[in-house]
VEXTOR-426890 format. One record per residue (C-alpha): residue number from 0; residue in one letter; x negated, y negated, z negated. Coordinates in nm, 2 decimals, m for minus. Each point is the difference from the previous one (the first is absolute). Example, Ala and Ser with C-alpha at 12.3 -4.5 7.8 and 13.67 -1.06 7.14 Angstrom:
<r><k>0</k><r>a</r><px>m1.23</px><py>0.45</py><pz>m0.78</pz></r>
<r><k>1</k><r>s</r><px>m0.14</px><py>m0.34</py><pz>0.07</pz></r>
! end
This chain:
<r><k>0</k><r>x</r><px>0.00</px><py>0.00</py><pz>0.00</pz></r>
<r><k>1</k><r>x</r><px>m0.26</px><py>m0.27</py><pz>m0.08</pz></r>
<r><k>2</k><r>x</r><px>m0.16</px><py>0.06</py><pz>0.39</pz></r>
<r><k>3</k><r>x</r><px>0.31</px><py>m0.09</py><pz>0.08</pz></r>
<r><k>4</k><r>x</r><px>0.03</px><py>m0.26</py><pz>m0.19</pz></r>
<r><k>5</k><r>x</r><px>m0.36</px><py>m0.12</py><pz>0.10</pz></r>
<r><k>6</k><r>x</r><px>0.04</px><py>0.03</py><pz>0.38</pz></r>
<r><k>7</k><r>x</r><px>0.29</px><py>m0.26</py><pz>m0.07</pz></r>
<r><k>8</k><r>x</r><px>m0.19</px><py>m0.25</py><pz>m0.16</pz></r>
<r><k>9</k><r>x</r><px>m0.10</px><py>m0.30</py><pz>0.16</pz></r>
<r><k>10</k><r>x</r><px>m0.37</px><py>m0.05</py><pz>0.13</pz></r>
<r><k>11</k><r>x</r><px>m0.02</px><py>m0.25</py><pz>m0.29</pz></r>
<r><k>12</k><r>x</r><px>0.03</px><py>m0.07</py><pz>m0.34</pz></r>
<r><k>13</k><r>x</r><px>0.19</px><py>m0.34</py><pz>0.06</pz></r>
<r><k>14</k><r>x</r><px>0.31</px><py>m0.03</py><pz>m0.10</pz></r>
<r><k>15</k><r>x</r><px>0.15</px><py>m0.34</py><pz>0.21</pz></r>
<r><k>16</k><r>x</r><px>0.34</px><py>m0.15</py><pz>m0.09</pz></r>
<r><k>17</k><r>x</r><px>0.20</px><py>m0.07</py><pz>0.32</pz></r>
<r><k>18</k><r>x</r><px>0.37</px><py>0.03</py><pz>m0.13</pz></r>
<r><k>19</k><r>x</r><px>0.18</px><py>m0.31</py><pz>m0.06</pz></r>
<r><k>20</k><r>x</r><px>m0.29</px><py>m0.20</py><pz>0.23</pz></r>
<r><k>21</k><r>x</r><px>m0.05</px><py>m0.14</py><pz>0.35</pz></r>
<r><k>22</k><r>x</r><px>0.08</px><py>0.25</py><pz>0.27</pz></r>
<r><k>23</k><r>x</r><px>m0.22</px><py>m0.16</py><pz>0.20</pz></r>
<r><k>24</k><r>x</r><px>m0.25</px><py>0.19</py><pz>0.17</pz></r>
<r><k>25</k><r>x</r><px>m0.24</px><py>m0.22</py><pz>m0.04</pz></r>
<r><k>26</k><r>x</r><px>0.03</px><py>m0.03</py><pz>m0.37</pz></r>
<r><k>27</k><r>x</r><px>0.03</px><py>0.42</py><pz>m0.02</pz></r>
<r><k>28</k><r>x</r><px>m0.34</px><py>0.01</py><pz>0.19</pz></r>
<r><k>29</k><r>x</r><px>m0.15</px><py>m0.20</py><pz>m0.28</pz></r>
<r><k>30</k><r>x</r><px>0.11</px><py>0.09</py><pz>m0.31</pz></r>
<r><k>31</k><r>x</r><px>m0.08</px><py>0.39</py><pz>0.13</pz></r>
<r><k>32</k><r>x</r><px>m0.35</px><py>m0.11</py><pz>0.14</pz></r>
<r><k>33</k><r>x</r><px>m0.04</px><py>m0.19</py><pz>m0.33</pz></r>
<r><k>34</k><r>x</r><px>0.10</px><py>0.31</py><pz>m0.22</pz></r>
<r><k>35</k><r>x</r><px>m0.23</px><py>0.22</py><pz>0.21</pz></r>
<r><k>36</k><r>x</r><px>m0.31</px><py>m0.20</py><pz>m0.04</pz></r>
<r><k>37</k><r>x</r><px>0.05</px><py>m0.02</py><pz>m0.39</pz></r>
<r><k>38</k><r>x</r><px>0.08</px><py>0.37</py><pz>0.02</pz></r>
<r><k>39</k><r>x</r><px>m0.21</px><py>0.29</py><pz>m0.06</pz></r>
<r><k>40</k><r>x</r><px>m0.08</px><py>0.05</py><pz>0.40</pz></r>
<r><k>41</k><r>x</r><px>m0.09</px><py>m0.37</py><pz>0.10</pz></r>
<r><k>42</k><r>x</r><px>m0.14</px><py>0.12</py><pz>0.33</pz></r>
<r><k>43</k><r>x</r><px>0.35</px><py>0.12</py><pz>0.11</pz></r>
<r><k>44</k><r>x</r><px>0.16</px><py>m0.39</py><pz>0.03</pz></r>
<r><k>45</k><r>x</r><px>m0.18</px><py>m0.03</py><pz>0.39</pz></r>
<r><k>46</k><r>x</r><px>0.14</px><py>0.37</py><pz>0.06</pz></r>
<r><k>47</k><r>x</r><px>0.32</px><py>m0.11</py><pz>m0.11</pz></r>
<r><k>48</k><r>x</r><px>0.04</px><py>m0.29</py><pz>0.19</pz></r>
<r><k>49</k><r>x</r><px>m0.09</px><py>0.18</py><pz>0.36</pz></r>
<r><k>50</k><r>x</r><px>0.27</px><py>0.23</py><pz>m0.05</pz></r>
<r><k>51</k><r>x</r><px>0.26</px><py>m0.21</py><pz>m0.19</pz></r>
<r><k>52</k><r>x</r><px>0.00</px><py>m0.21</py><pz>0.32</pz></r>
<r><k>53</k><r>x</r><px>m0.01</px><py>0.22</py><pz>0.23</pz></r>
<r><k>54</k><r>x</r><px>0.37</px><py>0.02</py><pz>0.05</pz></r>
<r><k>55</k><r>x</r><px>0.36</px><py>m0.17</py><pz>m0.13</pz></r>
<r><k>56</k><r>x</r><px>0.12</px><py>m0.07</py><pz>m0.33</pz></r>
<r><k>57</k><r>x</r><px>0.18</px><py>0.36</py><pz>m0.14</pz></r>
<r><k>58</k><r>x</r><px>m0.39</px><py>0.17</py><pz>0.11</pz></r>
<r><k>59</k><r>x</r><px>m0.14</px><py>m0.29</py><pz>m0.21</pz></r>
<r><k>60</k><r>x</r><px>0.23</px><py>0.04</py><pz>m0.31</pz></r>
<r><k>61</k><r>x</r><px>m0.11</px><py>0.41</py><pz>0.08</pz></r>
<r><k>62</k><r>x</r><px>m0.38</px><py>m0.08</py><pz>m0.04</pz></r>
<r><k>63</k><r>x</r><px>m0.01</px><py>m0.23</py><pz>m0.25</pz></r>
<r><k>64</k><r>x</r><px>0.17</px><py>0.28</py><pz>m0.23</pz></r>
<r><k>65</k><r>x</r><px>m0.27</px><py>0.23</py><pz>0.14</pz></r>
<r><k>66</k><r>x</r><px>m0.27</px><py>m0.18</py><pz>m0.19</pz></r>
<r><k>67</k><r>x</r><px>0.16</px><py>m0.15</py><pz>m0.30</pz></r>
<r><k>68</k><r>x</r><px>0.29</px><py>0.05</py><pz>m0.19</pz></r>
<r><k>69</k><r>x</r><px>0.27</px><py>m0.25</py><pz>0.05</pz></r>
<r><k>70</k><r>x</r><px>0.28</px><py>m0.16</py><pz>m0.26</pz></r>
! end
């Protein structure tokens, strides 16, 4: 069970509140890119920002849960 629950953690430690907050996706890009640089994998904000622009805004919301757990 904890694989499990492992393989469905984010790439991070950062834990970024977006609830309640601009749905902009500019503003989502930076708190998460903020988050991720403070977080326990720094190196992953450049990685991050390739792919969570490499399409619309639903594959966006998508990655940015990939690599840090959203509130």
């Amino acid at each position: 069970m904890k694989l499990i629950e492992k393989l469905d953690s984010p790439l991070t430690d950062a834990v970024v509140e977006l609830t309640g907050k601009d749905g902009n996706a500019f503003f989502i890009l930076g708190q998460v890119r903020r988050g991720i640089l403070n977080s326990n994998r720094p190196e992953l904000a450049e990685e991050f920002m390739r792919e969570a622009t490499a399409s619309d805004y639903e594959h966006l919301l998508s990655v940015c849960m990939r690599y840090v757990d959203v509130r």
